[in-house]
C-alpha positions as CSV (number, residue, x, y, z in Angstrom):
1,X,12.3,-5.8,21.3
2,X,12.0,-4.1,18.1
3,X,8.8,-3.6,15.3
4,X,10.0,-3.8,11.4
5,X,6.9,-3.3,8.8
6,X,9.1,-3.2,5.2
7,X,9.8,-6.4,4.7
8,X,10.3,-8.5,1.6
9,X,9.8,-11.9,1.0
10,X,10.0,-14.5,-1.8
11,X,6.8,-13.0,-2.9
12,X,8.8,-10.3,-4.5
13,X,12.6,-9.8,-4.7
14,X,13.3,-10.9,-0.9
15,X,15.4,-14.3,-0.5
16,X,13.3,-16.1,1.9
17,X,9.7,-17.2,2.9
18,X,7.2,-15.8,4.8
19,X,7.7,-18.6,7.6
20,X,11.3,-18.3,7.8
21,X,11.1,-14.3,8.6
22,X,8.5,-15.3,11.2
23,X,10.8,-17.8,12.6
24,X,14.1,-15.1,12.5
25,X,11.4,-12.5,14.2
26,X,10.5,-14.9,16.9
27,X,14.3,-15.5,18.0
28,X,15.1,-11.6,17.7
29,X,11.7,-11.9,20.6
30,X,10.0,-9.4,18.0
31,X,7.0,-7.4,19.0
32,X,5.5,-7.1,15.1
33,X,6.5,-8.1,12.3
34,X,5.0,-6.2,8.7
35,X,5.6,-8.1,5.6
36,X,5.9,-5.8,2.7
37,X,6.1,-7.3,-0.6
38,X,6.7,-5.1,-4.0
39,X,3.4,-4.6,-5.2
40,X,2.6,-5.8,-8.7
41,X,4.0,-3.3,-11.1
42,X,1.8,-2.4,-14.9
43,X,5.4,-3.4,-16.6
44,X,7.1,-6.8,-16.0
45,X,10.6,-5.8,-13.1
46,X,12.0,-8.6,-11.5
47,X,11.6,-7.6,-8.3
48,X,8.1,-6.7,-8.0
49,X,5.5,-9.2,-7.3
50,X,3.6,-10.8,-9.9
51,X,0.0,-9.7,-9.9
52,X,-1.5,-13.3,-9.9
53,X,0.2,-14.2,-6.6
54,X,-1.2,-11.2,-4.8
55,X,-4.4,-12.9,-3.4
56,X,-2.3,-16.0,-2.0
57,X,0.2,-13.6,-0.9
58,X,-2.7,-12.0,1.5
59,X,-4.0,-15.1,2.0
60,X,-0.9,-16.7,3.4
61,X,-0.1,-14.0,5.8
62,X,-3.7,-13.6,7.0
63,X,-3.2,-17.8,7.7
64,X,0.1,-16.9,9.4
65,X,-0.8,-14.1,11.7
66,X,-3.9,-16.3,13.0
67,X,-1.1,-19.0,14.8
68,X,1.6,-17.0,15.2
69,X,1.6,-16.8,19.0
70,X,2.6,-13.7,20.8
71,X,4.3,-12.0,17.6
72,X,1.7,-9.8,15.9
73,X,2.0,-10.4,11.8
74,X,0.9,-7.3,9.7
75,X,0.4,-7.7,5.8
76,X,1.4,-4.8,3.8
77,X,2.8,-3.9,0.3
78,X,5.3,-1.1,-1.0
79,X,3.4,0.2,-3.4
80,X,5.0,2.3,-6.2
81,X,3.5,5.9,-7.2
82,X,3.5,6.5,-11.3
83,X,1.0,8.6,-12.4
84,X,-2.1,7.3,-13.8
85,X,-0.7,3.9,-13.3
86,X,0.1,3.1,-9.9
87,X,-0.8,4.6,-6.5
88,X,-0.9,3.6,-2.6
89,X,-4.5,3.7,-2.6
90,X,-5.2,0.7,-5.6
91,X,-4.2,-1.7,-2.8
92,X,-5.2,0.0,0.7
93,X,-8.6,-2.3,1.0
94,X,-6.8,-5.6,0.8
95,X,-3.9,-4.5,3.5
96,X,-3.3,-3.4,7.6
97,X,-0.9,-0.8,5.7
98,X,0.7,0.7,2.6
99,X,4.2,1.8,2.4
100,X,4.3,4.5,-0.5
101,X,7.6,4.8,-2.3
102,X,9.2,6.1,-5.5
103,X,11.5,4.6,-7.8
104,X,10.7,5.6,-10.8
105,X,11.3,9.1,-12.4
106,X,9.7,9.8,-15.5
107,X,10.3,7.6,-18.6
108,X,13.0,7.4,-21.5
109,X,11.9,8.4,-25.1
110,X,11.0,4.9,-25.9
111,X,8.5,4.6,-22.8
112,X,10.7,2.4,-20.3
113,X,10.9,3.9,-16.7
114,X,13.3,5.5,-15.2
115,X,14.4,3.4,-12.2
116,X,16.4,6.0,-10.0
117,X,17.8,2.5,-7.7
118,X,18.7,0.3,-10.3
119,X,22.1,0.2,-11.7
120,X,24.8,3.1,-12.0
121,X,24.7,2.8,-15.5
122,X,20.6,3.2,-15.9
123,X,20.7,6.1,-13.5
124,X,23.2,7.9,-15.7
125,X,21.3,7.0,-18.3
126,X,18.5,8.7,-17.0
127,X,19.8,11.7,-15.8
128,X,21.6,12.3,-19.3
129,X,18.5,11.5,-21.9
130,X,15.5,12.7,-19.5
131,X,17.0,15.5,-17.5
132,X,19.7,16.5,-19.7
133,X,22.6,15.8,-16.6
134,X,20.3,19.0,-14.5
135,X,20.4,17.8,-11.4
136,X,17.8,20.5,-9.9
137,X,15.2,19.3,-12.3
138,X,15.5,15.8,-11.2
139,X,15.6,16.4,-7.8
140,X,12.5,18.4,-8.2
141,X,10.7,15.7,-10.4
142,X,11.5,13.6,-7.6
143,X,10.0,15.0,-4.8
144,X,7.0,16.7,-6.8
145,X,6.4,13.0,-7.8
146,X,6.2,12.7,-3.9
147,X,4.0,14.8,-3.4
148,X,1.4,14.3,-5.5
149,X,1.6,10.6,-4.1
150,X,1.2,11.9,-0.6
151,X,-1.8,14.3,-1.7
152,X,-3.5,12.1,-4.3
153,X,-3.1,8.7,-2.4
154,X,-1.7,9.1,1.1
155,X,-0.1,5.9,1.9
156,X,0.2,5.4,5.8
157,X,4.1,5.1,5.7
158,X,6.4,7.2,3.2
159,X,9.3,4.8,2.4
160,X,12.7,5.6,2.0
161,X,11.9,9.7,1.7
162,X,15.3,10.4,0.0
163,X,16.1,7.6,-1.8
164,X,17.2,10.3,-4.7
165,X,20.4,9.5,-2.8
166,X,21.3,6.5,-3.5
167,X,23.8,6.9,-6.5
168,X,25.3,10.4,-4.5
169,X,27.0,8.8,-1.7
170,X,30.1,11.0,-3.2
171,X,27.9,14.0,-4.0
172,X,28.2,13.2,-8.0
173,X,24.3,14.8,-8.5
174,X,24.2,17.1,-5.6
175,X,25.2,18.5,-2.4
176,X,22.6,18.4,0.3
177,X,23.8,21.3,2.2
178,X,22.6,23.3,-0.8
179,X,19.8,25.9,-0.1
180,X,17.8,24.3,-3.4
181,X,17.6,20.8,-2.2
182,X,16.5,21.4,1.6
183,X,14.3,23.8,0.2
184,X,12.7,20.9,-1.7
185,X,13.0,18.7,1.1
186,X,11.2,21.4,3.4
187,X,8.2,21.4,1.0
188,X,7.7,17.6,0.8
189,X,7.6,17.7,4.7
190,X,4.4,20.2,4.8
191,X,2.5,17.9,3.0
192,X,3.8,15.0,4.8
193,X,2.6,17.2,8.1
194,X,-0.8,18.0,6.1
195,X,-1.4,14.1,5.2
196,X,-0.4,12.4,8.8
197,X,1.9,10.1,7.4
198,X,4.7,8.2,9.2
199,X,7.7,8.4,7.5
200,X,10.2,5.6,7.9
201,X,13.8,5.5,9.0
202,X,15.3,3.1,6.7
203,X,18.5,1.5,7.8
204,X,18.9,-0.6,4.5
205,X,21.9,1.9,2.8
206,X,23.5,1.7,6.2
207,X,23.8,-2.0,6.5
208,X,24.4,-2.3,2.8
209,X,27.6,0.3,3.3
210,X,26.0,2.3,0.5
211,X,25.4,5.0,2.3
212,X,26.4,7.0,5.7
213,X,23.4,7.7,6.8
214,X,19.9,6.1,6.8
215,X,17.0,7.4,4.5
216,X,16.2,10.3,5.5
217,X,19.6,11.6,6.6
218,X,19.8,13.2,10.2
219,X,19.2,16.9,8.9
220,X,15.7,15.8,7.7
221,X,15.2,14.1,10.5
222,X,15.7,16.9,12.7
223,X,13.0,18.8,10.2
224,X,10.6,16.2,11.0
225,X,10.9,16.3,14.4
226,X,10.4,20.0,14.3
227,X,7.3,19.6,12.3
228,X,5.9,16.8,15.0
229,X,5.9,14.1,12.2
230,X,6.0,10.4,13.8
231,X,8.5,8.2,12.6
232,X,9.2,4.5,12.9
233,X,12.2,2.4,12.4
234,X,12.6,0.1,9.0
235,X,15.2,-2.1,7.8
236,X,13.8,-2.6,4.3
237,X,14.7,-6.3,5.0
238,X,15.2,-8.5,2.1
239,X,16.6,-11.0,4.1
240,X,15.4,-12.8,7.4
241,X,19.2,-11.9,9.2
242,X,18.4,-8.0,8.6
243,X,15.1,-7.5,10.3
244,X,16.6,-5.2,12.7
245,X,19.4,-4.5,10.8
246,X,21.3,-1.3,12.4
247,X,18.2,-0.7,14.5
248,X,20.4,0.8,17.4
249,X,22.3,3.0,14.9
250,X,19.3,4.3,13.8
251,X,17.7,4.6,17.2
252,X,20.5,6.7,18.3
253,X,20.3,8.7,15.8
254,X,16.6,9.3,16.1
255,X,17.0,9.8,19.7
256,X,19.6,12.3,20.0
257,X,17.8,14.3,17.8
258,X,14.7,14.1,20.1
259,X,12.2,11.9,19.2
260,X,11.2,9.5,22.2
261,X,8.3,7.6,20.5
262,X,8.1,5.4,17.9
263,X,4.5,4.7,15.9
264,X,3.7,1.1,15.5
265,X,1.3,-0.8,14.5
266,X,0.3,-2.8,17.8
267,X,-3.0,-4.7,18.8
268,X,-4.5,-3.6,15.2
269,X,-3.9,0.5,15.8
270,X,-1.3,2.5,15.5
271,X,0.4,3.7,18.4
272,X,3.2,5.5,19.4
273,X,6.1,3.4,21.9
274,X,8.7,4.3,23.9
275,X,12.2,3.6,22.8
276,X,16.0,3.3,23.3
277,X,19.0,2.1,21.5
278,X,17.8,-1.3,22.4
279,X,14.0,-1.6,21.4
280,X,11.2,-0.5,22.4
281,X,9.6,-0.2,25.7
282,X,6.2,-1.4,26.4
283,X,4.7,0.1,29.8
């Protein structure tokens, strides 16, 4: 039995409806299932939702969770942080949850984002006109970005934590075994500790084949666990068949490094579960 709470639907950029991740969650005997559509962004992206389907979007799920048996349904949103634009917090009355994320970084000279998970190409892009190819000042924009999201508007689950990764899966940008970079990481995690967030282990680059590791990687992980941060277990689902997606990879992971609880969401408060390679144990 396993819980997933970042999950995306056909309300955003996922492939599928709401019923038919119900229906996948019910055969993989789910405890909870969180659906996590892209908030609406203040610029048109393709794969964010479009602000006028936001009240049937809640309105569905809220209809969904009232017959869906034995499965608890959670309704959520990944909620992007831009300054003055966009924050966690503009949607936290409507929702069970927030998952706050970043994947923009500062904007190009003519205004347009910089979308640090989009294509090779735009990251490059990025990295040369914004940050002049200085890879310590974008990896500090990043993370500063983070933590003004976690001060400003606390969201209750950090998503993805490093997703600066994404386009270093050969160390191009940066080597994570440098002092400057875990010394950035190490400062995010002290207001992560000072807010009470959960921060997500998100098994979407390993089931992808993107990356070796899940966001975090296992070194942040183990600073996490040091700092008594809970942690739950994501797959970022865009697709009903990846729900669980790597799920025992992950819980290994965790695991070994010493974390024996998971927090859920579970009867309407969070809680923290119990867990092996196979799911999670309910006394």
């Amino acid at each position: 039995m396993w819980s997933n709470y970042h999950t995306h639907s056909n309300y955003c950029d996922g492939s599928e409806s709401l019923e038919a991740c119900i229906e996948q969650a019910k055969a993989l005997k789910m405890i909870s299932l969180g659906f996590s559509s892209h908030a609406p962004l203040p610029f048109p992206r393709g794969w964010s939702m479009d602000k006028d389907r936001l009240a049937d979007y809640c309105h569905a799920i809220n209809l969904l969770a009232a017959k869906s048996g034995e499965l608890e349904i959670y309704k959520g949103l990944e909620v992007d942080f831009i300054p003055g634009r966009i924050s966690p917090s503009d949607f936290q009355h409507q929702l069970d949850y927030t998952i706050g994320s970043i994947h923009f970084v500062d904007q190009f000279k003519d205004g347009t984002p910089w979308e640090i998970d989009g294509t090779n190409q735009h990251f490059e892009d990025g990295f040369n006109e914004i940050f002049n190819r200085n890879s310590k000042d974008a990896i500090h924009r990043y993370f500063e970005l983070t933590k003004e999201m976690i001060r400003n508007s606390a969201p209750n689950i950090i998503g993805h934590l490093d997703k600066i990764k994404i386009q270093n899966k050969y160390q191009t940008y940066f080597d994570e075994n440098e002092s400057w970079y875990q010394q950035e990481v190490q400062e995010v995690i002290k207001v992560i500790k000072e807010a009470g967030s959960i921060v997500e282990i998100n098994t979407r680059g390993l089931y992808q084949k993107k990356l070796s590791a899940p966001y975090p990687s296992p070194w942040i992980i183990e600073l996490l666990y040091k700092s008594g941060i809970p942690i739950m277990i994501n797959s970022d689902a865009h697709h009903p068949t990846d729900l669980c997606n790597s799920f025992s990879e992950a819980a290994h992971i965790v695991f070994s490094i010493g974390y024996k609880k998971l927090r859920i969401l579970l009867e309407g408060k969070w809680q923290d579960v119990a867990f092996d390679q196979h799911g999670i144990k309910l006394s």
